[in-house]
C-alpha positions in Angstrom: 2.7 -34.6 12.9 2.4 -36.0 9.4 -0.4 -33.0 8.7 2.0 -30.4 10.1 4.8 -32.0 8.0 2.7 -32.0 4.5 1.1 -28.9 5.2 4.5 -27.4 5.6 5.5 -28.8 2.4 2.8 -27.8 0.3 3.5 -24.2 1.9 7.0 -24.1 1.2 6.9 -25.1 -2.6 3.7 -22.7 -3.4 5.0 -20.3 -2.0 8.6 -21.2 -3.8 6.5 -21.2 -7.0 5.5 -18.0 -7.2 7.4 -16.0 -10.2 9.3 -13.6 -7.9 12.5 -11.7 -8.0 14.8 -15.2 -6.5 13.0 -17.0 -9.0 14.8 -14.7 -11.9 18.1 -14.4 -10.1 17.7 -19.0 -9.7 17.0 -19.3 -13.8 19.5 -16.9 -15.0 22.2 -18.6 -12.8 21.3 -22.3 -13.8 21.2 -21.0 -17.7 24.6 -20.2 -17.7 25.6 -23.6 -16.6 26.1 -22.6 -13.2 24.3 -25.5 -11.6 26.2 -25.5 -8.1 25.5 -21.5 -8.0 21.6 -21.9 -8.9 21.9 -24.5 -6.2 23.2 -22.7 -3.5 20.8 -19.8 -4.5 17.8 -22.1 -3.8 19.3 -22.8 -0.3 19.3 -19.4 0.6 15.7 -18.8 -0.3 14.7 -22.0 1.4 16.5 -20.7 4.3 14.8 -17.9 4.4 11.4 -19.0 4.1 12.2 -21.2 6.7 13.5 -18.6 8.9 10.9 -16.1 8.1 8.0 -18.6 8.6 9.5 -19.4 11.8 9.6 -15.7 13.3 5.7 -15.5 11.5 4.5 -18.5 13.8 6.4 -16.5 17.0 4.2 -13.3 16.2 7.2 -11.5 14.8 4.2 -9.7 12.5 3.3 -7.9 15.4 6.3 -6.0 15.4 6.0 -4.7 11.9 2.8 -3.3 12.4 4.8 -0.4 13.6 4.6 2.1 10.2 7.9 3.7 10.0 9.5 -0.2 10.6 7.6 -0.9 7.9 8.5 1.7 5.7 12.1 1.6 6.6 12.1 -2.2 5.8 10.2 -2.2 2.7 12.7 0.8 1.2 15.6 -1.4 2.1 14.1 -4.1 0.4 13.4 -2.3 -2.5 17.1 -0.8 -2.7 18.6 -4.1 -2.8 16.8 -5.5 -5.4 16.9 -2.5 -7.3 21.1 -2.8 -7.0 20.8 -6.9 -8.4 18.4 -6.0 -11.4 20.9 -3.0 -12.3 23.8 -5.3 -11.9 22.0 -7.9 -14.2 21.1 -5.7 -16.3 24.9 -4.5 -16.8 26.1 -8.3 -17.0 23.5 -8.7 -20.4 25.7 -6.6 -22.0 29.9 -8.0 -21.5 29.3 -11.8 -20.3 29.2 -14.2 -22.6 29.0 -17.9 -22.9 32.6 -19.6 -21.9 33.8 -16.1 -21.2 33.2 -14.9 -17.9 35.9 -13.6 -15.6 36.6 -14.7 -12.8 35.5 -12.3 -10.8 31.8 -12.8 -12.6 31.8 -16.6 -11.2 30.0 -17.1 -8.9 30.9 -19.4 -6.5 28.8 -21.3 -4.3 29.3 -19.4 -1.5 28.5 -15.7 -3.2 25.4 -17.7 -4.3 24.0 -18.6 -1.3 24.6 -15.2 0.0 22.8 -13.3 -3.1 20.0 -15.6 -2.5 19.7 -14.9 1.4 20.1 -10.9 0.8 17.4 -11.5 -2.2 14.7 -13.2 -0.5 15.7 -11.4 3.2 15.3 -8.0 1.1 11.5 -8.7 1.7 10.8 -9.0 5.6 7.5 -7.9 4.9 6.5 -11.6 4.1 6.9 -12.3 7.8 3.0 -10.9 8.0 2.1 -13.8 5.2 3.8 -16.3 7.3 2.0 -15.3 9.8 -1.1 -15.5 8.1 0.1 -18.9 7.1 0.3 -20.6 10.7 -2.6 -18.7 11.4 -4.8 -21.2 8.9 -2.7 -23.9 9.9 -3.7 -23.6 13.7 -6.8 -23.5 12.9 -6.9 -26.4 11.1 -5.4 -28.0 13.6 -2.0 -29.1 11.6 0.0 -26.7 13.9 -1.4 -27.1 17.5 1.7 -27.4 19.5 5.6 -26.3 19.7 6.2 -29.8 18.2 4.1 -29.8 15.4 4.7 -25.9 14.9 8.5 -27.4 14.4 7.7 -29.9 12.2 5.3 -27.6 9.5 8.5 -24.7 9.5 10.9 -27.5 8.9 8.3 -28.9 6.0 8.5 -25.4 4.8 11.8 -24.9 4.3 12.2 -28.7 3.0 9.3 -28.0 0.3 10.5 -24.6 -0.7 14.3 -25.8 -1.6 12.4 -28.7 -3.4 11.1 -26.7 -5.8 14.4 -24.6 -6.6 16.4 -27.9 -7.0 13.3 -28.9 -9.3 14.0 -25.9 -11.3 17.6 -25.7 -11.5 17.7 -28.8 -12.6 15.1 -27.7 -16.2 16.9 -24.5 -16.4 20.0 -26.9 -16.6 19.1 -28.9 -19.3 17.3 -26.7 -21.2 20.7 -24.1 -20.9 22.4 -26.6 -22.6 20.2 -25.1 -26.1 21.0 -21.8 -25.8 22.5 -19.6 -27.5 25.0 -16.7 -26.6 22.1 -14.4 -27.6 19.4 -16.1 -25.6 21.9 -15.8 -22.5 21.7 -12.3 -22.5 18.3 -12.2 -23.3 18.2 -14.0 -20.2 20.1 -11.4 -18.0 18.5 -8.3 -19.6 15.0 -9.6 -18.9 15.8 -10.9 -15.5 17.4 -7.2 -14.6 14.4 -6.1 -15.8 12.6 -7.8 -13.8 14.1 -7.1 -10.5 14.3 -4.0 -11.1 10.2 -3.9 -11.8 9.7 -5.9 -8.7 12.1 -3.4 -6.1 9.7 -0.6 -7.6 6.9 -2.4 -7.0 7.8 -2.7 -3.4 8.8 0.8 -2.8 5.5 1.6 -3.9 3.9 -0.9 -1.9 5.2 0.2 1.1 4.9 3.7 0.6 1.2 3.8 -0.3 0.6 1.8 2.5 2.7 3.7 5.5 
């Protein structure tokens, strides 16, 4: 159990670390002082990792081995991140420091929802999770529906320690900059998610 549990762990915050589009939406959040909101963003990745590593280890890839599901899932993905990088893009250009509406608050609970639709806009990843357990079994940290549990739990566990990690930098480290470097911030994370919702739609159209 205690290899399922690290394995999981490990899992979880590698795969966290990767620079991906949640990672963008997480440090442009925590810069503007929202530290509840980067927070709650981290939960809803961590959630689902968890959830997505969990339908991987049930064979869930199997399904999406079916080409227009694949297609149809990778397009949506790359719509919805496409819509936040525009969206982020716009805020780089009225929101500034100590003078967001209210509307442009996030609160905890609009957080955690951008962060499930941001990392759920990639069911794709189910295949790598998949993959994951796949290594796992075979070296023997995941060789029962106990120990299966325990490595999914260590996976969500271990991916929302590494968001709480970096909202917690980001934090400090917001606390430095200026009005300027704020919407840096926003136009380079648009940017970004934008780059990463084309990169998918080309993904998954080359390979339908």
């Amino acid at each position: 159990m205690l290899q399922a549990l690290l394995t999981g762990l490990v899992a979880g915050a590698v795969v966290a670390t990767q620079i991906g589009p949640v990672t963008l939406l997480v440090v442009r959040t925590a810069l503007r002082g929202h530290l509840v909101g980067g927070l709650a963003i981290g939960l809803g990745v961590a959630t689902v990792d968890l959830t997505y590593a969990a339908l991987g280890a049930a064979g869930a890839a199997q399904v999406l081995r079916f080409a227009p599901l694949r297609l149809a899932l990778g397009l949506l993905g790359a719509a919805v991140l496409g819509y936040l990088g525009v969206r982020t893009l716009a805020s780089a250009f009225r929101i500034r420091f100590g003078a967001e509406t209210l509307k442009e608050v996030r609160s905890p609970l609009a957080a955690l929802r951008t962060g499930l639709v941001a990392t759920a806009s990639n069911p794709l990843t189910i295949a790598s999770w998949a993959a994951v357990f796949g290594a796992a079994s075979t070296a023997h940290a995941a060789y029962d529906v106990p120990s299966a549990v325990v490595l999914i739990t260590g996976v969500g566990v271990g991916s929302l320690a590494w968001y709480v990690l970096v909202v917690g930098a980001v934090s400090l480290a917001g606390r430095r900059v200026s009005d300027r470097g704020l919407r840096l911030a926003d136009a380079l994370a648009g940017c970004g998610l934008v780059g990463f919702g084309g990169l998918l739609a080309y993904r998954t159209v080359r390979e339908a």
